[in-house]
C-alpha positions in Angstrom: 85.8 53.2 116.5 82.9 50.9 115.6 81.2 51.5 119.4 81.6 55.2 118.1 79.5 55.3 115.2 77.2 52.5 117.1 76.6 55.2 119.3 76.2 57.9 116.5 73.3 55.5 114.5 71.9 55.3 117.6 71.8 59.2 118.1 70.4 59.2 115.0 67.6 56.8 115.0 66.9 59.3 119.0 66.5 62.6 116.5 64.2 61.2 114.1 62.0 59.2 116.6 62.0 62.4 118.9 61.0 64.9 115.9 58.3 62.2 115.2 57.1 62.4 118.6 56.8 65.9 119.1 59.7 66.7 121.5 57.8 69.2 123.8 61.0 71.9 123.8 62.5 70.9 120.1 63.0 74.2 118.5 61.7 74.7 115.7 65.0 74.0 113.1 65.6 70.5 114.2 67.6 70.1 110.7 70.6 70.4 113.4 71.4 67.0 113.1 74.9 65.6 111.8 75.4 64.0 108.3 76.8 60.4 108.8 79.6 61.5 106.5 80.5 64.0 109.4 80.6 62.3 112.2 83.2 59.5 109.5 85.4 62.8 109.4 85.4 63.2 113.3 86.1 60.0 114.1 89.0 59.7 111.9 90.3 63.0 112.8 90.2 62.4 116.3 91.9 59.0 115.8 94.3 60.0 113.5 95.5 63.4 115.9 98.7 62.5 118.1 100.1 65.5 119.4 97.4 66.0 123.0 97.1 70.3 122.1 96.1 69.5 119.0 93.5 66.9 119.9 92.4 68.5 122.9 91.7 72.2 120.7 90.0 69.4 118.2 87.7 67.9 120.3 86.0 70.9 121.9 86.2 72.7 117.9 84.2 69.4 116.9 81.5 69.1 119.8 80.8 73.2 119.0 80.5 72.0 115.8 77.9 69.4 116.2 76.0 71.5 118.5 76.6 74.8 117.1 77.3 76.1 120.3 78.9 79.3 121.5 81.7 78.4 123.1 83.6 75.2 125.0 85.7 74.5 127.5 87.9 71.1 128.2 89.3 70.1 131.1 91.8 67.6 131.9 91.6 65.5 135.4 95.3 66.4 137.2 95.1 63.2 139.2 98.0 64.5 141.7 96.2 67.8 142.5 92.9 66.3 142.9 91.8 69.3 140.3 90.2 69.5 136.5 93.0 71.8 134.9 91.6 73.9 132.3 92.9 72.9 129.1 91.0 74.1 126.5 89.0 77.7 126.2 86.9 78.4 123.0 84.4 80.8 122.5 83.3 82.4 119.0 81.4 85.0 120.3 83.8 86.6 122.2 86.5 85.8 120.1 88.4 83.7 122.9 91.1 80.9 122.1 93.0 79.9 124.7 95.0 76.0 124.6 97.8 74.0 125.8 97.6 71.8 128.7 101.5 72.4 129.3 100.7 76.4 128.8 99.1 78.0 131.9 95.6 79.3 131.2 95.1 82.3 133.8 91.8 80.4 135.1 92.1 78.1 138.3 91.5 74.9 138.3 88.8 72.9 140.0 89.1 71.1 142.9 87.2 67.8 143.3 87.4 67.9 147.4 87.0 70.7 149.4 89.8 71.2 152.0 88.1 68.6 154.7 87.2 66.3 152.1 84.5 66.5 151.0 83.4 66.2 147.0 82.9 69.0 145.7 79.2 69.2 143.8 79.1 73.2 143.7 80.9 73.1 140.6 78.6 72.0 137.4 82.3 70.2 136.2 83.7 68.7 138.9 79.8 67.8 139.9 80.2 66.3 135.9 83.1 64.2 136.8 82.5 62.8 140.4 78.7 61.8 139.4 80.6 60.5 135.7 76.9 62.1 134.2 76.0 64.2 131.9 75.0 67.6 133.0 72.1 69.8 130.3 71.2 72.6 131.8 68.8 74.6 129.8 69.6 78.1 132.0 72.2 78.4 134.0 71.0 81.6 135.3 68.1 79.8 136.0 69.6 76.5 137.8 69.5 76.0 141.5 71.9 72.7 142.0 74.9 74.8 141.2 77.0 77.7 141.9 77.5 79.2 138.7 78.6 82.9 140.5 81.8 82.8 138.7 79.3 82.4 134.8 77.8 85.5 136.1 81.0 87.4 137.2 82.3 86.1 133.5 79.2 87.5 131.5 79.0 90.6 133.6 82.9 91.4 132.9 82.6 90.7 129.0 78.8 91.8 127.9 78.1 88.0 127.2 75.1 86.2 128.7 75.6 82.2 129.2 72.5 79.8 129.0 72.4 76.6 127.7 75.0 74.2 129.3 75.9 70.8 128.2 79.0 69.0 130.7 79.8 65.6 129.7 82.0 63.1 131.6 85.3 62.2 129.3 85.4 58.6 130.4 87.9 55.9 129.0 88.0 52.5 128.3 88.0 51.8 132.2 85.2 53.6 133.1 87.6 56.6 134.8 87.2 60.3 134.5 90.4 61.9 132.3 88.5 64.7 131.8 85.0 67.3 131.3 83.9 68.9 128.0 81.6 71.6 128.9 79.7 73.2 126.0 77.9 76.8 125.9 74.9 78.3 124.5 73.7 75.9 121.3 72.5 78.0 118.9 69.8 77.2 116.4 71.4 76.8 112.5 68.6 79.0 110.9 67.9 81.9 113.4 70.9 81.7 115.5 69.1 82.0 118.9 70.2 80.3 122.1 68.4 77.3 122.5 69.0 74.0 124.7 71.2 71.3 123.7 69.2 68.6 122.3 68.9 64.8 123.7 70.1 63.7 120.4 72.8 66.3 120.7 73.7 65.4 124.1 74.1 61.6 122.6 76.1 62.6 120.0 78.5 64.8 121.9 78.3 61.8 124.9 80.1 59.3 122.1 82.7 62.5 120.9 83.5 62.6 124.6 84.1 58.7 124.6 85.7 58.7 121.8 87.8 61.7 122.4 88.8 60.0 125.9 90.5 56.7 123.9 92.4 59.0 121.6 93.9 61.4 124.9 94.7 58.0 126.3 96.5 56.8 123.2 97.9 60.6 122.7 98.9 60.3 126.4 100.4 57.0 125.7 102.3 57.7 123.0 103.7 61.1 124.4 104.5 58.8 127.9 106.3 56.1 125.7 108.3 59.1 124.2 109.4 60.6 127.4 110.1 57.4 128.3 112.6 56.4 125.3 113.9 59.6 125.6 114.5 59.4 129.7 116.3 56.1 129.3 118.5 57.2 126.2 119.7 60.1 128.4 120.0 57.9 131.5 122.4 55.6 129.4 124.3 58.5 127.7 124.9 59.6 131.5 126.4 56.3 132.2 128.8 56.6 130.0 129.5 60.0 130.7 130.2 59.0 134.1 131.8 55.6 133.1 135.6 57.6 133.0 137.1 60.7 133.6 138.0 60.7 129.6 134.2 60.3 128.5 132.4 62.4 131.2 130.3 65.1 129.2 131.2 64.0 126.1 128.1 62.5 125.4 126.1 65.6 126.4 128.4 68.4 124.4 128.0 66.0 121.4 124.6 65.8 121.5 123.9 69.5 121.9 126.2 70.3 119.7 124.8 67.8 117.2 121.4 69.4 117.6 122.2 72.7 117.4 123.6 72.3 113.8 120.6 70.5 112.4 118.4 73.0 114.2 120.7 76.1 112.3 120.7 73.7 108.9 116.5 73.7 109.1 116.2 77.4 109.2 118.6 78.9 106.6 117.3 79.9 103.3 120.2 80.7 101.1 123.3 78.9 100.2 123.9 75.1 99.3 122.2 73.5 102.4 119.1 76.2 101.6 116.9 72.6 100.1 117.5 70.5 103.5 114.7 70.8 106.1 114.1 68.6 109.3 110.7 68.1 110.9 110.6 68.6 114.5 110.6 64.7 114.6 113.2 64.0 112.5 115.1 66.9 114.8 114.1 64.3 117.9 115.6 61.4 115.9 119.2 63.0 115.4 119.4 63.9 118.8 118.6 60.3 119.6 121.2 59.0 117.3 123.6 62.0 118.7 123.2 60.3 122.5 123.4 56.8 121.7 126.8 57.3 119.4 128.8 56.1 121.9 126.9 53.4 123.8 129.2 50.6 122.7 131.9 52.2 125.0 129.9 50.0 128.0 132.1 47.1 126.9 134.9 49.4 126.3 137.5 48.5 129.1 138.2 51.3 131.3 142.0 51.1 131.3 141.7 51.7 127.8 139.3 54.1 128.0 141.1 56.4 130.5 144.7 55.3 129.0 146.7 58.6 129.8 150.3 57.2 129.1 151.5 55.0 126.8 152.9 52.4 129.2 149.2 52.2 131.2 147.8 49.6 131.4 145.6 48.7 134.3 148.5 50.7 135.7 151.1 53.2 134.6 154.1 50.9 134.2 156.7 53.4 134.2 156.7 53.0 137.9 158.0 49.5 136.9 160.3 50.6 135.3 161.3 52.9 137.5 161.9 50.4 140.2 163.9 48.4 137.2 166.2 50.9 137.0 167.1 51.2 141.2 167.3 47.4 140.9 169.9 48.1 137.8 171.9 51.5 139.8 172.1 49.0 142.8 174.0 46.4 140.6 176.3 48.4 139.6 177.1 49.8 143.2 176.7 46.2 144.3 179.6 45.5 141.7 181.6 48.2 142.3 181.9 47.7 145.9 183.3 44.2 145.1 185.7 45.6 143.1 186.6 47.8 146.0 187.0 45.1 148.1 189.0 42.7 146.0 191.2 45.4 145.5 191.6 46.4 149.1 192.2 42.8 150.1 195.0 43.1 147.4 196.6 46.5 147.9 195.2 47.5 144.5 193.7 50.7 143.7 190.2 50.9 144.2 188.1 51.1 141.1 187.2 54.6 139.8 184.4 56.5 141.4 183.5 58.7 138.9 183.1 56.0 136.1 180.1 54.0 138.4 178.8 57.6 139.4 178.6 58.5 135.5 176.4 55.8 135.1 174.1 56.4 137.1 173.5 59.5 136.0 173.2 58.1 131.9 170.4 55.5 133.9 168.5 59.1 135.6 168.6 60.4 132.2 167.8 57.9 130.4 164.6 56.9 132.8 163.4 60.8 132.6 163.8 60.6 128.6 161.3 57.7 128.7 158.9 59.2 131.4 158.9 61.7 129.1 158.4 59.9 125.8 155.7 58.0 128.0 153.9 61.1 128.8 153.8 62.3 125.0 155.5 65.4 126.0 158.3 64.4 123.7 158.1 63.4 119.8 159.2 59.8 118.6 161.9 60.2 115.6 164.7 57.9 114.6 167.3 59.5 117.2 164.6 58.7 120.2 164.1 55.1 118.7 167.9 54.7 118.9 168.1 55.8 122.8 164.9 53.3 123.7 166.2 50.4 121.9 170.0 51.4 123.4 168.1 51.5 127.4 165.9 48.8 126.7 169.2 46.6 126.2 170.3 46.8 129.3 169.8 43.8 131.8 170.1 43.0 135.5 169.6 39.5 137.2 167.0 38.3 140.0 167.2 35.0 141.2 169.2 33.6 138.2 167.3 35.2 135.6 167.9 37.8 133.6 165.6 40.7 133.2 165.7 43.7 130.5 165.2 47.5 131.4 162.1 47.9 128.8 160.2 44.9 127.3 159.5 44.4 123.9 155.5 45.6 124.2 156.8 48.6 126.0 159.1 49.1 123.6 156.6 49.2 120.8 153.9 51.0 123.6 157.2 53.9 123.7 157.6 53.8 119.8 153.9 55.2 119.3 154.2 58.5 117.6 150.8 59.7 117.6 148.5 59.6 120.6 149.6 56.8 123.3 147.2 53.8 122.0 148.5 51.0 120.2 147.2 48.9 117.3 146.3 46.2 119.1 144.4 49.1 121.8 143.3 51.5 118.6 141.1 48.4 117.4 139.3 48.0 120.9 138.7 51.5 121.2 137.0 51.2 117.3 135.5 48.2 118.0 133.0 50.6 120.2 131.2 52.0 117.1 130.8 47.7 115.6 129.2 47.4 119.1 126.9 50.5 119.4 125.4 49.3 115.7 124.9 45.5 117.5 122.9 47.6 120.7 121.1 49.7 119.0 119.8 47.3 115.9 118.6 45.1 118.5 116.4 47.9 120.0 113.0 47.9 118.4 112.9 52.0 117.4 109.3 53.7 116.9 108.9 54.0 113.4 109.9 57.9 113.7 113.5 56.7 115.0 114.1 53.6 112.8 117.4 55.7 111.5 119.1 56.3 114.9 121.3 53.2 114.9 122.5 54.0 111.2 123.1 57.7 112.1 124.8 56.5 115.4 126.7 54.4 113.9 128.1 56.7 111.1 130.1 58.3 113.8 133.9 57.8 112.7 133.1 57.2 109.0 134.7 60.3 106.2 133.5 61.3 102.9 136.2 59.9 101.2 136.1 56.4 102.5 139.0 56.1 105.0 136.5 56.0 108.0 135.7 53.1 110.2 133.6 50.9 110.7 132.7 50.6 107.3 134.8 52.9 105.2 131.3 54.4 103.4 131.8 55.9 100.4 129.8 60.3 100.6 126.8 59.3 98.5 126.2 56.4 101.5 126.4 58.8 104.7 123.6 61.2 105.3 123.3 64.6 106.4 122.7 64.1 110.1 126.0 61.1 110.2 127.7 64.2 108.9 126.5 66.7 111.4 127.3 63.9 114.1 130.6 63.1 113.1 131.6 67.3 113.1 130.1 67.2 116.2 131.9 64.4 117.8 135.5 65.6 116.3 135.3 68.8 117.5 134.4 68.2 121.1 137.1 66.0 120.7 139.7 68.5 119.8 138.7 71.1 122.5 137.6 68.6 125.3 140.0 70.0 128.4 139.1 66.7 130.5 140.9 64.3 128.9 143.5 62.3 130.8 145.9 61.9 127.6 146.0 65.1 126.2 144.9 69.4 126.6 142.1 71.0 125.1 143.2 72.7 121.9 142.6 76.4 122.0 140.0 77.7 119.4 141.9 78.6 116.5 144.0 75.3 116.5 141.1 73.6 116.7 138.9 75.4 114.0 142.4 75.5 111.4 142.2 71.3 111.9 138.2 71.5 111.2 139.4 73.2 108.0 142.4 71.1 107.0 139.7 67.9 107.4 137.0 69.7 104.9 139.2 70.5 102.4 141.2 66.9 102.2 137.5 65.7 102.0 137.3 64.1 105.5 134.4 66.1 106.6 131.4 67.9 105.0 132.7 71.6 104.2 129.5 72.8 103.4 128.5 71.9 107.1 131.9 72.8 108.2 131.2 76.2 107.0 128.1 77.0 108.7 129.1 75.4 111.9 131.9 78.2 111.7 129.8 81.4 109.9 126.6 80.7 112.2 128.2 81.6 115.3 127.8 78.2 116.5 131.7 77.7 117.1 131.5 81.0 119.2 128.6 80.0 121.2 129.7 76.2 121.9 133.1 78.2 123.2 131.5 80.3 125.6 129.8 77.8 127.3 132.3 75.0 126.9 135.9 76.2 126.7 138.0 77.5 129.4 139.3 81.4 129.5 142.8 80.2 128.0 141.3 78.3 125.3 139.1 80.9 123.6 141.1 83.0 120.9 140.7 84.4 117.8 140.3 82.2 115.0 140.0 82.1 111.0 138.0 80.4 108.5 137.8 81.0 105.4 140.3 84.1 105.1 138.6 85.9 107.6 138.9 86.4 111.0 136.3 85.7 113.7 135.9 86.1 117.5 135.9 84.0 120.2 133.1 85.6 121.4 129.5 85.9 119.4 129.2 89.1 117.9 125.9 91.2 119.2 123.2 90.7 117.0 125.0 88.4 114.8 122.1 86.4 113.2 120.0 87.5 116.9 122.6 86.4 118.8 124.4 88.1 122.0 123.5 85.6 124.7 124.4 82.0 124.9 121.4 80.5 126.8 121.4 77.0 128.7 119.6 74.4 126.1 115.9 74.6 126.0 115.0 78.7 126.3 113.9 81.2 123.7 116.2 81.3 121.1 118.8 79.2 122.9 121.5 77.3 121.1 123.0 75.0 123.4 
């Protein structure tokens, strides 16, 4: 900044030692120079500008400005293509506005080579960048070092008549070309006729263009660092995605889904949630948070992870058990052919069949009752307690010791009545959310995202205190937690991949999102436009299998699986990023 206004003092001192001397082509309003308290405003504008459209359309407003030119254009050096990309068109005259350097502007870019090579000095731009000079041309019409055919063919097709040119180099701090700002037609401030660009002009602009060239390079930067944050977030929430059958796309349907609701929450204008708005960074920093919720499942051991029985371990032990109870049945065939033979060797009556085959087929029944108790197919009540304990009694011998048909941890594993973790495996699978808040707290966040670790880790926590990790209290979780933790439930409910359990189908799912809001687990007032949005429709559509999507109700009223046409715009469910696209 202080090379900047250098540069500007010493434009200054060039127009009042020039207009002392008698510049030979000064026009005759040389008033045209800049008040120093202008150039203060451009120099903090163009420092102060992140977003690159913004700053590129403000650079090319600001050198018109200073010059009182017609029109500019601004083009941006595409180091891949070898091309300046047009990036910026403006012209008042004509009433032309064209910007956006990820936009297309129907104008092709310049090449710096020809096709064998050789650099291109045809063009008055890429001429502007190879030389890294500054190009005034007083008439371009007039001008033999250039091919400016394609000026004429523009002034012939729209009645204008280009003449004064200014192209100046954007270099930055390393002396390299990012880009040209090319200036047309000055104009003088008290009779508005064409006239050349002045050298004090030219100076000023020159120091714009170097200025302008830092701030793309720190615009660039900060956009780059972005993508970059953003690239390895999603590369980690892929990771875990993939980590486990169980997890994969979790992640991803959380995160959209997460998004989606703040995104519906920003634009309504009636109803309770009518005061909350989110800026488009604040937007970024939820989906951030919405990503990185689960991170602490990297330490997460897999065999808990993927647990689908609850005899698993780092293998399904009811095949154990299984082989316990062979070992068992061949005991007792073991000691009934003694029998036999005792009582052969002594004329007695062989033991009774039918009593040893009766026992074998309690031990087959009793082995399918816990397969299926391990499975979760069957409920756990007092009866099914009595019939574990009763099995789990029963002992056979190997080498002198005596071994039981259930141990006492798969007892208590086979005594779990809801889901197939235990305590002791409930509290590692917690401990995931303690461990995402140690990650990401660690992680130095952009100012913009300093929330995504407390929204992450909000995940599992309820209004009414009985979450985890923390047990906050509503008036300590915000609004995006909230979103999150809806989110996070409900892909949990109708997730069909899971190895412990089916998808719920719509209804059963949406009647538990209820049943959660109104016992003051969840946010109702999100709850409710989650459901009257179409958002629960749409996420169906694109998530949910064929046998999953039904009829559901909310509310006392009835809604479809599938969005209703022109419900709030909506007919199409679009893949995350289009027009008017949800997820």
């Amino acid at each position: 900044m202080v090379v900047f206004f250098e540069v500007y003092a010493n434009s200054a001192d060039l127009a009042i030692s020039t207009r002392a001397e008698g510049e030979e082509n000064m026009p005759p309003d040389t008033e045209n120079r800049i008040d120093i308290s202008e150039l203060v405003r451009v120099g903090i504008a163009l420092s102060s500008e992140k977003n690159l459209d913004q700053l590129l359309d403000l650079i090319v407003a600001e050198a018109r400005k200073i010059t009182n030119a017609d029109g500019g254009s601004l083009y941006i050096f595409n180091e891949k293509k070898d091309t300046l990309q047009f990036a910026v068109i403006q012209n008042r005259k004509l009433n032309v506005w064209q910007k956006g350097i990820d936009r297309i502007i129907s104008w092709p870019p310049i090449p710096l080579h020809d096709a064998d090579g050789r650099e291109n000095y045809r063009n008055v731009a890429s001429a502007c960048a190879l030389q890294k000079k500054i190009i005034n041309i007083p008439d371009v019409y007039k001008d033999r070092d250039f091919d400016f055919s394609g000026t004429r063919a523009f002034d012939r097709m729209n009645d204008y008549r280009s003449v004064s040119m200014l192209v100046v180099p954007m270099l930055d701090h390393e002396d390299e070309v990012i880009g040209v700002l090319q200036l047309i037609n000055a104009r003088a401030l008290k009779t508005s006729n064409i006239t050349l660009f002045l050298q004090s002009q030219q100076e000023i602009v020159r120091s714009l263009a170097s200025q302008a060239a830092v701030a793309i390079n720190n615009a660039r930067f900060i956009s780059d660092l972005e993508k970059l944050l953003h690239a390895f977030v999603e590369a980690i929430a892929r990771a875990i995605d993939e980590k486990s059958p169980s997890t994969r796309g979790h992640i991803t349907r959380v995160s959209e889904l997460t998004d989606a609701m703040a995104r519906e929450i920003a634009k309504i204008k009636t109803g309770p949630l009518e005061q909350v708005s989110f800026t488009a960074a604040q937007l970024d920093e939820i989906r951030l948070a919405a990503l990185m919720h689960d991170i602490g499942k990297i330490v997460t051991p897999e065999h808990v992870i993927d647990k689908g029985t609850k005899l698993e371990g780092l293998s399904d032990r009811i095949e154990v058990v299984r082989l316990r109870v062979e070992v068992f049945k061949r005991d007792l065939r073991v000691q009934w052919l003694e029998k036999a033979w005792t009582a052969a060797q002594k004329n007695e009556p062989a033991p009774d069949g039918e009593e040893l085959e009766q026992s074998l087929r309690q031990l087959d029944q009793d082995f399918e009752f816990i397969a299926l108790l391990n499975g979760c197919i069957l409920q756990v009540d007092a009866a099914a307690e009595r019939r574990v304990a009763a099995f789990a009694a029963k002992t056979f011998r190997i080498k002198d010791t005596t071994q039981p048909l259930l141990y006492p941890d798969e007892v208590s594993n086979l005594f779990i009545r809801y889901g197939n973790l235990n305590q002791s495996e409930r509290g590692i699978i917690n401990q995931h959310v303690v461990m995402t808040g140690k990650m990401l707290e660690d992680v130095p966040f952009p100012r913009r995202f300093r929330n995504v670790p407390r929204f992450a880790v909000m995940h599992h926590e309820k209004l009414n205190g009985k979450g985890y990790p923390h047990g906050l209290s509503q008036d300590m979780i915000p609004l995006p937690a909230r979103i999150l933790a809806i989110a996070d439930i409900f892909e949990a409910l109708t997730a069909a991949d899971r190895s412990y359990k089916n998808g719920k189908k719509l209804s059963e799912a949406v009647r538990i999102l209820e049943e959660m809001a109104e016992s003051g687990f969840l946010d109702k007032e999100v709850c409710d436009l989650f459901v009257t949005s179409g958002l629960v429709s749409e996420y169906a559509c694109r998530y949910l299998d064929d046998v999953q999507r039904d009829a559901f109700s909310w509310g006392n009223k009835v809604y479809a699986a599938e969005p209703e046409v022109g419900e709030k715009g909506r007919n199409t469910v679009k893949p995350h990023g289009e027009d008017s696209a949800v997820f």
